[in-house]
C-alpha positions, 0 to 999 in steps of 0.5 A: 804823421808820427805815431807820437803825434797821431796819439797826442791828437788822439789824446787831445780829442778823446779828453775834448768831447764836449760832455764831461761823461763821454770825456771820462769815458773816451778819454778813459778808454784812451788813456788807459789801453791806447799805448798799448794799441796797434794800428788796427786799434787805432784805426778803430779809435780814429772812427768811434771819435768821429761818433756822437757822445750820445751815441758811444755813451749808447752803446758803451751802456747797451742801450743801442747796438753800434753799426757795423764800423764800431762794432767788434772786439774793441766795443767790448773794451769800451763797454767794461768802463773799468777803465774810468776814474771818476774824481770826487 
């Protein structure tokens, strides 16, 4: 698969979540840094998508730690929610 597909895919599904705060938040997170992501990143990404919302929303807000194949200096890129632009 492209690298361009992979990301159209990665988009798709980071917006598609099901709840529209983990929508804002993954979507968020995508949309902001994945351009500038590596393969590493990426890879990285591919499993925190595979997660429930409950738990990525959990752990971006502290309230429980990730295991150990989220965990890392990507969970602290998720956990700055800078990246979110709520609409009003």
């Amino acid at each position: 698969m492209s690298d361009e597909i992979r990301r159209r895919r990665l988009a798709y599904r980071a917006w598609h979540r099901g709840t529209r705060e983990a929508d804002y938040m993954v979507g968020g997170l995508f949309d902001r840094y994945g351009a500038e992501w590596g393969e590493e990143e990426l890879a990285w990404f591919e499993r925190l998508i595979e997660e429930q919302d409950v738990d990525i929303i959990a752990w971006a807000f502290r309230q429980a730690e990730p295991p150990e194949h989220i965990a890392g200096p990507m969970i602290d890129v998720l956990r700055r929610l800078d990246y979110i632009d709520i609409p009003r």
